[in-house]
C-alpha positions as a Markdown table, in Angstrom:
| # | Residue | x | y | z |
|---|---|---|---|---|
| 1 | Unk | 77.3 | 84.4 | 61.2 |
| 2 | Unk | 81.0 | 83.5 | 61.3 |
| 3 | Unk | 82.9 | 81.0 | 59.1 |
| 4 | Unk | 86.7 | 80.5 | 59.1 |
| 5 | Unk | 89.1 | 81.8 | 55.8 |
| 6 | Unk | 90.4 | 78.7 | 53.8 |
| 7 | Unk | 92.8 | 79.7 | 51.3 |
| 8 | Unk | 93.1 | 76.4 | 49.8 |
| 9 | Unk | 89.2 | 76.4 | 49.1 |
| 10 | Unk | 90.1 | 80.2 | 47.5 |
| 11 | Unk | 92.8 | 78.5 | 45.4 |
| 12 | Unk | 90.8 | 75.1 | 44.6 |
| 13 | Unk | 87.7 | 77.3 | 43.7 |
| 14 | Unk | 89.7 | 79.7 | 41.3 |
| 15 | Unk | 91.9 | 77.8 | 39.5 |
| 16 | Unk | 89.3 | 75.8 | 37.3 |
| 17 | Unk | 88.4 | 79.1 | 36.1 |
| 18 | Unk | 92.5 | 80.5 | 35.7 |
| 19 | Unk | 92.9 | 78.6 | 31.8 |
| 20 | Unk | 89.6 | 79.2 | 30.1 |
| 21 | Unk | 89.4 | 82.9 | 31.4 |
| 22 | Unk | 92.9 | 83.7 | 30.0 |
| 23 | Unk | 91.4 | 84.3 | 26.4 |
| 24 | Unk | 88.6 | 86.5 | 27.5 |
| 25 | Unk | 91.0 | 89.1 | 29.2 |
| 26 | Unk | 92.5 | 89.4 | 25.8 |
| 27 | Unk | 89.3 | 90.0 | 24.6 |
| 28 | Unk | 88.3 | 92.5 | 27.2 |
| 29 | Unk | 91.7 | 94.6 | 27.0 |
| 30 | Unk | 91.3 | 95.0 | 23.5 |
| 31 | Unk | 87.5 | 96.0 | 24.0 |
| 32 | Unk | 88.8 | 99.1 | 26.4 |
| 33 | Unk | 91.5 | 99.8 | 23.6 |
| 34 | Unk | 94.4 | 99.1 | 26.2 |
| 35 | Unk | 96.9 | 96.5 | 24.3 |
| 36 | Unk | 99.7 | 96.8 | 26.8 |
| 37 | Unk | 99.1 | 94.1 | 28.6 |
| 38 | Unk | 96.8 | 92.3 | 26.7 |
| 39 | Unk | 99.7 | 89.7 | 24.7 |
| 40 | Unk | 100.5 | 88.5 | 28.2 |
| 41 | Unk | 101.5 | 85.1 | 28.5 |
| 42 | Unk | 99.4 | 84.4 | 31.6 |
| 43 | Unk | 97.1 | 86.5 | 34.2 |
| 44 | Unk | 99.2 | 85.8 | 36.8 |
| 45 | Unk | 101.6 | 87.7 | 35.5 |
| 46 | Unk | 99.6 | 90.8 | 35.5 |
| 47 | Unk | 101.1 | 93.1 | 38.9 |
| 48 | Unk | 98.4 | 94.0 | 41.5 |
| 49 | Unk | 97.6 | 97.1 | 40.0 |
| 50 | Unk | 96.8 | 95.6 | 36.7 |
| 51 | Unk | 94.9 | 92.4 | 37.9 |
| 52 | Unk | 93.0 | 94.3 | 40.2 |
| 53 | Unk | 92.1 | 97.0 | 37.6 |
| 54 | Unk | 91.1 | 94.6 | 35.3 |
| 55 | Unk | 88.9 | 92.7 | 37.4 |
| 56 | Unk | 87.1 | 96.0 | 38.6 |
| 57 | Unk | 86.9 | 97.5 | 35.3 |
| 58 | Unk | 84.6 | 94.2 | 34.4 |
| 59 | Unk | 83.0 | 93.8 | 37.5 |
| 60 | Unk | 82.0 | 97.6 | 36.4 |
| 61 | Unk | 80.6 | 96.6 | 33.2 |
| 62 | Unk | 78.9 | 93.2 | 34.9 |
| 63 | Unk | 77.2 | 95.4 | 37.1 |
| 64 | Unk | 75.7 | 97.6 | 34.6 |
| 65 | Unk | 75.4 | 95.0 | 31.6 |
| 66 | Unk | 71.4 | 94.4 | 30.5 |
| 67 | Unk | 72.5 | 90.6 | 29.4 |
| 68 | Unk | 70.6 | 87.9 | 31.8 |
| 69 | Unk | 72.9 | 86.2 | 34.2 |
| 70 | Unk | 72.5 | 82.6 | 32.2 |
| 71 | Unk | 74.1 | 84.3 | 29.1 |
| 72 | Unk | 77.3 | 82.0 | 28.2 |
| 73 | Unk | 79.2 | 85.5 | 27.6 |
| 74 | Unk | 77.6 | 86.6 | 30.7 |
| 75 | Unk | 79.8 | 84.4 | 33.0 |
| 76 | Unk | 83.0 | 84.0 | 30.6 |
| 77 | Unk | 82.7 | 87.7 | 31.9 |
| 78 | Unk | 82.6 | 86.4 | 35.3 |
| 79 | Unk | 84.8 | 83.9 | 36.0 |
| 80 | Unk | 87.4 | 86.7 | 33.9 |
| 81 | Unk | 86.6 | 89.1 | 36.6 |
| 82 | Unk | 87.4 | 85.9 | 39.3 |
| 83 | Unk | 90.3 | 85.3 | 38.1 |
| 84 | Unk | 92.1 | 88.9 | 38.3 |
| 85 | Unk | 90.6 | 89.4 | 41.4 |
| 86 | Unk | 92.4 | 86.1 | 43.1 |
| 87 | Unk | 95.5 | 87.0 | 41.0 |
| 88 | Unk | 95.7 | 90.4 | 42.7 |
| 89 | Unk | 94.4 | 88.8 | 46.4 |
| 90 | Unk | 97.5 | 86.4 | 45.7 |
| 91 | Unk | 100.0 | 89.1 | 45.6 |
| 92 | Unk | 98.4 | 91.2 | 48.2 |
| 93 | Unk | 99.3 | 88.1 | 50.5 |
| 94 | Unk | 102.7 | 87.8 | 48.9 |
| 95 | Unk | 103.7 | 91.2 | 48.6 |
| 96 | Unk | 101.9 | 91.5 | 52.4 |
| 97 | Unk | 100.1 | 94.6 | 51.5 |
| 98 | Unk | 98.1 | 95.1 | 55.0 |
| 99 | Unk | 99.8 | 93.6 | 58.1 |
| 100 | Unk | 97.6 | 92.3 | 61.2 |
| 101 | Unk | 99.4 | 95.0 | 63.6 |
| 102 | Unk | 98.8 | 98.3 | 61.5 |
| 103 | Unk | 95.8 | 99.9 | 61.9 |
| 104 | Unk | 93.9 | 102.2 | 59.5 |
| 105 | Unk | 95.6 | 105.4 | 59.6 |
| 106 | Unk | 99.0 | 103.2 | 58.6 |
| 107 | Unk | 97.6 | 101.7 | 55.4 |
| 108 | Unk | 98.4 | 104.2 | 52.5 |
| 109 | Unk | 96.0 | 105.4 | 50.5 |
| 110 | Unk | 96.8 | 103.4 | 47.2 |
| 111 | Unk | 96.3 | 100.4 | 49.0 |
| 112 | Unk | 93.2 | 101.0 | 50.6 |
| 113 | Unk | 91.0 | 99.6 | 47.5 |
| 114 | Unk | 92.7 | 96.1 | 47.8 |
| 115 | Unk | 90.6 | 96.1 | 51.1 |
| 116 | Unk | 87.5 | 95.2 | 48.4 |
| 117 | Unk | 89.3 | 92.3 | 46.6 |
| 118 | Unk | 87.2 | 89.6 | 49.1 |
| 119 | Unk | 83.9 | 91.6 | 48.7 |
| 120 | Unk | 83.9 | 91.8 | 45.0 |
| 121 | Unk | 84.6 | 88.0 | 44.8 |
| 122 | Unk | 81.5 | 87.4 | 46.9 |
| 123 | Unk | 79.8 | 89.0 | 44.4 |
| 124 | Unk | 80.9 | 87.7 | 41.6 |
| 125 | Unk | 80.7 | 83.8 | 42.9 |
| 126 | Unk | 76.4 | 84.6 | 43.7 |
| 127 | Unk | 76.5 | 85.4 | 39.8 |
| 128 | Unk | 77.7 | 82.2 | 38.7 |
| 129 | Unk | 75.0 | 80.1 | 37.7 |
| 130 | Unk | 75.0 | 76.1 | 37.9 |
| 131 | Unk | 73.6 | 72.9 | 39.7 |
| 132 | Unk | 76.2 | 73.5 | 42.2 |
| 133 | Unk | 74.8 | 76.6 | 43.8 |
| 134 | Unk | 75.7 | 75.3 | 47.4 |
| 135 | Unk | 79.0 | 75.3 | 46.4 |
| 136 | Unk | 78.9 | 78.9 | 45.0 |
| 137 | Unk | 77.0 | 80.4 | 48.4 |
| 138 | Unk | 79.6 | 78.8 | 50.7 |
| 139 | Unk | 82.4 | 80.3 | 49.0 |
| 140 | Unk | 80.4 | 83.7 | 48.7 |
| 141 | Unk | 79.8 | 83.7 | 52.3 |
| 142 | Unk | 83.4 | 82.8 | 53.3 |
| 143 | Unk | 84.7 | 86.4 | 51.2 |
| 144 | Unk | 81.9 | 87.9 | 52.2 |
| 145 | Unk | 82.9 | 87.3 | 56.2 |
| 146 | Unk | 86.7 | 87.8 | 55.3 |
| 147 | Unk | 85.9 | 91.5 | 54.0 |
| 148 | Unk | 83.8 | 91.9 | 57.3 |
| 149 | Unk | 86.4 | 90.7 | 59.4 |
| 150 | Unk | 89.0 | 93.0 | 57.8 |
| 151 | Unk | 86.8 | 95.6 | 58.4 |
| 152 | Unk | 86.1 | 95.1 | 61.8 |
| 153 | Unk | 89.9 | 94.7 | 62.5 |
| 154 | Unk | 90.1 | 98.5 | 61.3 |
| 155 | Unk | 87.5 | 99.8 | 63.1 |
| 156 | Unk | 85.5 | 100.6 | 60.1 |
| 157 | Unk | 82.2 | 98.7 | 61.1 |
| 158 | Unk | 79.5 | 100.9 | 63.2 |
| 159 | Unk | 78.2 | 99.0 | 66.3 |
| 160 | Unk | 75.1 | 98.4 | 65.0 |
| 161 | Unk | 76.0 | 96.9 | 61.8 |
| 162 | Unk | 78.3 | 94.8 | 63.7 |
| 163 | Unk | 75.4 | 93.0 | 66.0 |
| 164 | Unk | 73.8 | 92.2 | 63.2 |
| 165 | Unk | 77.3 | 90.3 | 61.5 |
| 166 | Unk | 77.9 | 88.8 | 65.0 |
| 167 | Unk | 73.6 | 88.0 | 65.5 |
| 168 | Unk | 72.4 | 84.3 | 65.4 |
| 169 | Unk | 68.9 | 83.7 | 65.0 |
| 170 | Unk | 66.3 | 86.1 | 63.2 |
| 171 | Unk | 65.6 | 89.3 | 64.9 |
| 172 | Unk | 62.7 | 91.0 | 66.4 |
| 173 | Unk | 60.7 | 92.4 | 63.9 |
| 174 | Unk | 60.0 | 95.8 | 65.1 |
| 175 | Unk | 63.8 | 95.8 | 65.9 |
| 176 | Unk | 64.5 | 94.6 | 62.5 |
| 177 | Unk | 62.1 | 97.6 | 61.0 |
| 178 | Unk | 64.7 | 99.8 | 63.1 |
| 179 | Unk | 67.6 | 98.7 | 61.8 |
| 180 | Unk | 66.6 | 98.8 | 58.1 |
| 181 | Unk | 66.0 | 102.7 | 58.4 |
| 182 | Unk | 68.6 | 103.4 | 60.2 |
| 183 | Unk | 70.6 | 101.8 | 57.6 |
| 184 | Unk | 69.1 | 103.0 | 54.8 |
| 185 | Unk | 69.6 | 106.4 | 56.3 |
| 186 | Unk | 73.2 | 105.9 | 56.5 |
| 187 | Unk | 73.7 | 104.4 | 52.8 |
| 188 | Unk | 71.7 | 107.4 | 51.9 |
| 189 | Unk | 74.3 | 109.7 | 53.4 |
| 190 | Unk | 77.2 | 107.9 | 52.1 |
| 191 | Unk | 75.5 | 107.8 | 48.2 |
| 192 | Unk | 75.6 | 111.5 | 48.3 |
| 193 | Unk | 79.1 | 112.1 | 49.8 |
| 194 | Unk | 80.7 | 109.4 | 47.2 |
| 195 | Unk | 78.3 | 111.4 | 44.2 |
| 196 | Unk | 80.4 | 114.6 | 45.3 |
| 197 | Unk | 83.3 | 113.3 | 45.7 |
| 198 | Unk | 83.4 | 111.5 | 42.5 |
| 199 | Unk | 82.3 | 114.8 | 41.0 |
| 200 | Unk | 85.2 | 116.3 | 42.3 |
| 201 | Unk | 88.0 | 113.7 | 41.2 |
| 202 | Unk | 86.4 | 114.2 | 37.8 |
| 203 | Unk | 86.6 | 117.8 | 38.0 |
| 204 | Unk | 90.1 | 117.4 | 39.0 |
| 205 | Unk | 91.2 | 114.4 | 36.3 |
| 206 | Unk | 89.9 | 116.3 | 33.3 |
| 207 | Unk | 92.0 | 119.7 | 34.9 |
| 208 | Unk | 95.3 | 116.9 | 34.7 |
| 209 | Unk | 94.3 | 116.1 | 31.0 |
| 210 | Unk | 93.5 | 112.5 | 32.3 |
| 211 | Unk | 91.0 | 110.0 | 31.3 |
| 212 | Unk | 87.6 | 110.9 | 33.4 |
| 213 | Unk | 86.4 | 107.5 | 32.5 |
| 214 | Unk | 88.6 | 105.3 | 34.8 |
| 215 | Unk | 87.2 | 107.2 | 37.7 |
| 216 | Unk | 87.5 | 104.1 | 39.9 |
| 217 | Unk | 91.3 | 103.6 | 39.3 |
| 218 | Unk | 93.2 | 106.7 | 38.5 |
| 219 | Unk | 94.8 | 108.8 | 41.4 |
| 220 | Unk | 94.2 | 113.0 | 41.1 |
| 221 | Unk | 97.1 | 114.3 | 43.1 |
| 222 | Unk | 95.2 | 115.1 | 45.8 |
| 223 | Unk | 95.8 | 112.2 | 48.2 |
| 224 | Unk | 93.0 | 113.7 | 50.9 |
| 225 | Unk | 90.2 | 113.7 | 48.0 |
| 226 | Unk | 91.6 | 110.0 | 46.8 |
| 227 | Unk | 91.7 | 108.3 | 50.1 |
| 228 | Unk | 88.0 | 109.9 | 50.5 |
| 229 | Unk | 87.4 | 108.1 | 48.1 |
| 230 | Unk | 88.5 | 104.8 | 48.6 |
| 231 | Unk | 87.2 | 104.9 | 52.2 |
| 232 | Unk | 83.6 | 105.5 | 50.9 |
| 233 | Unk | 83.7 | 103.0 | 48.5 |
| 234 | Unk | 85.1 | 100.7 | 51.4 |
| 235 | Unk | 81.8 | 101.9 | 53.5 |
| 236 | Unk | 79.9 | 101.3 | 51.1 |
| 237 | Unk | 80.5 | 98.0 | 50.3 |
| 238 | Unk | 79.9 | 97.3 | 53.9 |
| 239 | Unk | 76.2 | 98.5 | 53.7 |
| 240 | Unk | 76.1 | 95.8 | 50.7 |
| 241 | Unk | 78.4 | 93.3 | 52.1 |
| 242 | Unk | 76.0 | 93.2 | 55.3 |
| 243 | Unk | 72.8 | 92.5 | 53.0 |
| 244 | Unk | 74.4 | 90.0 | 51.2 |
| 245 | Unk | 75.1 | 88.1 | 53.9 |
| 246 | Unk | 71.8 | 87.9 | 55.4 |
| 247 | Unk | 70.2 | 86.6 | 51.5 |
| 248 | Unk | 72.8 | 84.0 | 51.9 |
| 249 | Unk | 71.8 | 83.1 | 55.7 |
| 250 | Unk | 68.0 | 82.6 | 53.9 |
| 251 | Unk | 69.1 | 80.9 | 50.7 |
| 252 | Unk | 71.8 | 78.5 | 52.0 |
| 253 | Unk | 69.6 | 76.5 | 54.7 |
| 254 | Unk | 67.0 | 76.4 | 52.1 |
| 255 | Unk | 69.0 | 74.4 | 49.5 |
| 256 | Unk | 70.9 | 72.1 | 52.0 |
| 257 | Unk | 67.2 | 70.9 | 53.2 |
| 258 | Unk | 66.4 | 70.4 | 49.4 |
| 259 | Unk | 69.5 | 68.5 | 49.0 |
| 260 | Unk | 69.0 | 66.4 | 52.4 |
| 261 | Unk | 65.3 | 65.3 | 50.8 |
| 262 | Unk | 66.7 | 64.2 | 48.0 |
| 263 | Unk | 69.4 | 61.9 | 49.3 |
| 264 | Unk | 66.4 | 60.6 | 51.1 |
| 265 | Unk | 63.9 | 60.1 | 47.9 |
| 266 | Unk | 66.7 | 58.9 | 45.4 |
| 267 | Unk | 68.0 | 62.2 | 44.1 |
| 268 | Unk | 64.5 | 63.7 | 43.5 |
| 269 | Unk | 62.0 | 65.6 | 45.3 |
| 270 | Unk | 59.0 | 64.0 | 45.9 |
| 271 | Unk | 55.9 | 66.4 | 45.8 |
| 272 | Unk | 53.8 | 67.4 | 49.0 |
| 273 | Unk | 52.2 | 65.0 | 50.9 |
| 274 | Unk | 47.9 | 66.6 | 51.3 |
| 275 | Unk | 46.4 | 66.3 | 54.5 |
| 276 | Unk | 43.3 | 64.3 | 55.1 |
| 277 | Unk | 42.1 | 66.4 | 57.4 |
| 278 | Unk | 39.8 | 69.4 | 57.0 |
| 279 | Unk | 41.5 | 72.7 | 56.8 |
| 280 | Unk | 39.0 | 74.2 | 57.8 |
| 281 | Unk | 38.4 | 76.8 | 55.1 |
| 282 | Unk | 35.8 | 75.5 | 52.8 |
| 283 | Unk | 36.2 | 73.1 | 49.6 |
| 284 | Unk | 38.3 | 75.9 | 46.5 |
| 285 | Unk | 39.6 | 75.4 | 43.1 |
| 286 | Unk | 42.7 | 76.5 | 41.7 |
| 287 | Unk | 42.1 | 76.9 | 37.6 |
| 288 | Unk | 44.6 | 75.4 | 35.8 |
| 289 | Unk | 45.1 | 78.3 | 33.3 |
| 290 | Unk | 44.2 | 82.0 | 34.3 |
| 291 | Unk | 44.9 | 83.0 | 30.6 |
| 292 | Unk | 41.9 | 81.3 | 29.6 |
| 293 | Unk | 39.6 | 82.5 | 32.4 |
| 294 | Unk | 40.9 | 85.6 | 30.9 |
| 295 | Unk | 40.0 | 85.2 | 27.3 |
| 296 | Unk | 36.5 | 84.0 | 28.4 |
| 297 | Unk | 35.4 | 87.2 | 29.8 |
| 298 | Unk | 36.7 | 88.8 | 26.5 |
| 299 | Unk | 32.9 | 90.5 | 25.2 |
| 300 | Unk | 31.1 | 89.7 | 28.2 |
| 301 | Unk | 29.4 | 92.7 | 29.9 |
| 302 | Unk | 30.3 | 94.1 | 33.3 |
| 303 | Unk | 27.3 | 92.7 | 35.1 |
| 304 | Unk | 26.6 | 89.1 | 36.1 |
| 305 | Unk | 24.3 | 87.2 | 33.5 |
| 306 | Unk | 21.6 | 85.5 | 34.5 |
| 307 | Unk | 21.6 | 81.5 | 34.7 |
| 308 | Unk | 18.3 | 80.9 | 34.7 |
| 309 | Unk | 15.2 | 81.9 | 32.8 |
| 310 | Unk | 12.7 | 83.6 | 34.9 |
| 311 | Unk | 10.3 | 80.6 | 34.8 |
| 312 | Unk | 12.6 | 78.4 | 36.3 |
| 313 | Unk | 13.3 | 80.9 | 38.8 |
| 314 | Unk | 9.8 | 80.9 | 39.8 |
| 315 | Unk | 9.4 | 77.3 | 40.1 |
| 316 | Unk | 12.6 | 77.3 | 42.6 |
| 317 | Unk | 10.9 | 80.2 | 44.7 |
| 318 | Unk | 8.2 | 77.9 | 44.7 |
| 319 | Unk | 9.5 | 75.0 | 45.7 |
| 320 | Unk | 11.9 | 76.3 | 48.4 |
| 321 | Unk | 9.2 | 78.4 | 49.8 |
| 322 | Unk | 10.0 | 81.7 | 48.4 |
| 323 | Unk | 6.6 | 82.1 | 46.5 |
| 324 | Unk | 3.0 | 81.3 | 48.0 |
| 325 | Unk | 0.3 | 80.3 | 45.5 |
| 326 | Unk | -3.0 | 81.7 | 46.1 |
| 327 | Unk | -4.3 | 84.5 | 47.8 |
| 328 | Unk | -2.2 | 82.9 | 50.8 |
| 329 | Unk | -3.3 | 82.5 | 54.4 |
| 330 | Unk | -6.5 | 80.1 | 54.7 |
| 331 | Unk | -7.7 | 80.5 | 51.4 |
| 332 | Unk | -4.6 | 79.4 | 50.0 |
| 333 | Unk | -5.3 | 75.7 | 52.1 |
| 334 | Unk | -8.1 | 75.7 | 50.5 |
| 335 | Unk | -8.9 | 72.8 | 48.3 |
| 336 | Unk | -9.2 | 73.7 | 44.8 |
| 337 | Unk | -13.1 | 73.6 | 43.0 |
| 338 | Unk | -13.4 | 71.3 | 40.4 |
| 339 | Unk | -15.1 | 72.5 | 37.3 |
| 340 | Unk | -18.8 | 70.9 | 38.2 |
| 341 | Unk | -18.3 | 73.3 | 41.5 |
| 342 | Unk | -17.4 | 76.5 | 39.4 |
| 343 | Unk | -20.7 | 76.3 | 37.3 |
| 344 | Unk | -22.7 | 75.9 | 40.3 |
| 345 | Unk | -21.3 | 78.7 | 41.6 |
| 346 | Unk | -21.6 | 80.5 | 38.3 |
| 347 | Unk | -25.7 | 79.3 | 38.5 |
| 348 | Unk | -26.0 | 80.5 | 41.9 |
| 349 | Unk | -24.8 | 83.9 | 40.8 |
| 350 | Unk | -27.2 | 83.8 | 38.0 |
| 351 | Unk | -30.4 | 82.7 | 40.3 |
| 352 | Unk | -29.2 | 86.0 | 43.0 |
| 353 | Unk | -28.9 | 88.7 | 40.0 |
| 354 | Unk | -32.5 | 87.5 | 38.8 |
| 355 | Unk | -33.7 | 87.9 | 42.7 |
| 356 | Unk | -32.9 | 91.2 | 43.0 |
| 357 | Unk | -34.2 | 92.4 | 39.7 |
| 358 | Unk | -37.6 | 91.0 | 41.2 |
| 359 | Unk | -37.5 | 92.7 | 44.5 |
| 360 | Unk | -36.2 | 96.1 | 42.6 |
| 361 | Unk | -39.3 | 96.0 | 40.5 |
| 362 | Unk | -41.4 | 95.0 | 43.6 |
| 363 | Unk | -40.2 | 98.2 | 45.2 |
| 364 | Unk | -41.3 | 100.1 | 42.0 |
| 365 | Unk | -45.1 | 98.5 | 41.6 |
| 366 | Unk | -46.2 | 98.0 | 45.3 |
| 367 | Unk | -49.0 | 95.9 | 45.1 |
| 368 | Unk | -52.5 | 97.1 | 43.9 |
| 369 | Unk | -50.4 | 99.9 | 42.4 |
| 370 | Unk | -52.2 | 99.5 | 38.8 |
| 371 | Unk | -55.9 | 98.9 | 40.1 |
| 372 | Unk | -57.6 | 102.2 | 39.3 |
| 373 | Unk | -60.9 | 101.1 | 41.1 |
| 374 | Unk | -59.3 | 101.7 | 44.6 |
| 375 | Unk | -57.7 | 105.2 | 43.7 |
């Protein structure tokens, strides 16, 4: 995960947004009721303090605004906040805020924030929205690896966080499971210090008779509680930094493949070529609109209806074996008696009944039993 710093890229990349942003940091100033600097002939006039300040205070409001990325006022915000952000990285090269030989303890505490310039723009150039998102992701990723690098240089990176900057590859999954809870353990632990400590500055501005609002930016007088401060928010953005990197490892390879099939279909993705073979997972239908599968079972009850009437279910039991006509077993091979065969039968049963009346009676009048001569 390593790329190279390009200033010229920085420059190339900023400076088509420099001219149309300048009217919308009028517009901001006056919005946060601070005119001082807002008549300003150019934002590269602004000092550092003032271009970074700006560019925090709408990075701020970007963060927390409910208007949807695409939103034209959406990114004039964002390519505003751009633009005071390089202003101020330009003069903490020029003014050579951090040298390459000092190490933490030598920075002073008012300058620690401009440590975040590179991470903010990294940011700010995933919210830009376009057909060149490529173009937007590789710039991201080059601040996003400058703010890392910074940070390592300082010390201010924890070994395992710094495996996963320097990592190629995708890691093991159960090691991966790991490292997201120990992360998340650590955020956690930073959340709540910065909460306190943001409590406290507040707690100590209002005691000064200072706006409590521009928490980020104003200093209490108590440099230990202010350079807490700044090195939190410098930790934190690490935690963030760190995950932002890895979405742009997924997204980035994604859309340079999409672009490579392109170039090789005439600038248009084809749609996926189906297999002829078998999947092996049965013949399925995908229903062109859910909404009206929906709508269909509007008034219908719980249970399954039937789809047959119970006539035509007997005649498929019947015919696929499922129902035996007759008294089943041999008598069911039986041949059926025609009608001629059932009268015969019925005269038979006729010719027995009138039988057995005659040997009843017999068995009531034995013979000779009405001759009175031989009594």
């Amino acid at each position: 995960m390593g790329d190279s710093n390009n200033q010229n890229d920085e420059v190339n990349e900023t400076s088509k947004t420099t001219t149309t942003t300048t009217t919308t940091t009028t517009t901001t100033s006056n919005d946060n009721n601070n005119n001082n600097n807002s008549n300003s002939n150019s934002i590269h006039d602004f000092t550092l303090f003032e271009s970074f300040t700006w560019g925090q205070k709408i990075y701020i409001e970007l963060d927390e605004s409910s208007m949807s990325t695409s939103d034209p006022e959406y990114q004039k915000q964002v390519k505003s906040s751009i633009t005071h952000f390089f202003t101020a990285s330009m003069n903490v090269s020029k003014q050579q805020i951090f040298s390459k030989n000092e190490e933490l303890e030598d920075i002073r505490t008012d300058s620690l924030k401009y440590l975040l310039i590179p991470y903010y723009l990294s940011e700010l150039y995933l919210k830009i929205t376009g057909s060149d998102r490529i173009k937007f992701l590789r710039t991201s990723k080059q601040k996003v690896l400058t703010f890392l690098q910074e940070c390592e240089r300082l010390k201010l990176i924890d070994k395992e966080d710094l495996e996963i900057v320097h990592r190629e590859g995708k890691s093991d999954p159960v090691n991966r499971r790991n490292e997201l809870i120990s992360r998340n353990k650590r955020n956690r632990e930073i959340k709540d210090k910065l909460a306190y400590t943001v409590k406290k500055r507040i707690e100590l501005l209002k005691a000064a008779g200072k706006d409590s609002s521009e928490i980020e930016e104003s200093d209490t007088g108590d440099e230990e509680l202010d350079r807490q401060f700044s090195m939190l928010l410098i930790n934190e953005a690490i935690f963030k930094a760190i995950a932002l990197l890895e979405t742009i490892e997924i997204e980035l390879p994604m859309l340079q493949q999409i672009e490579v099939i392109k170039e090789q279909n005439g600038g248009i993705v084809p749609p996926p070529k189906l297999s002829t073979k078998g999947s092996g997972i049965g013949n399925f239908q995908i229903l062109p609109d859910g909404r009206r599968i929906a709508l269909d079972r509007v008034f219908r009850p719980s249970h399954i209806l039937p789809t047959m009437t119970p006539q035509e279910g007997a005649e498929w039991d019947m015919h696929h074996g499922g129902m035996v006509k007759g008294k089943g077993g041999k008598e069911s091979e039986a041949k059926e008696k025609t009608d001629e065969e059932l009268d015969a039968e019925d005269d038979d049963d006729e010719k027995l009944r009138e039988k057995r009346n005659w040997d009843n009676y017999k068995e009531d009048n034995p013979k000779g039993w009405g001759n009175s001569l031989r009594r």
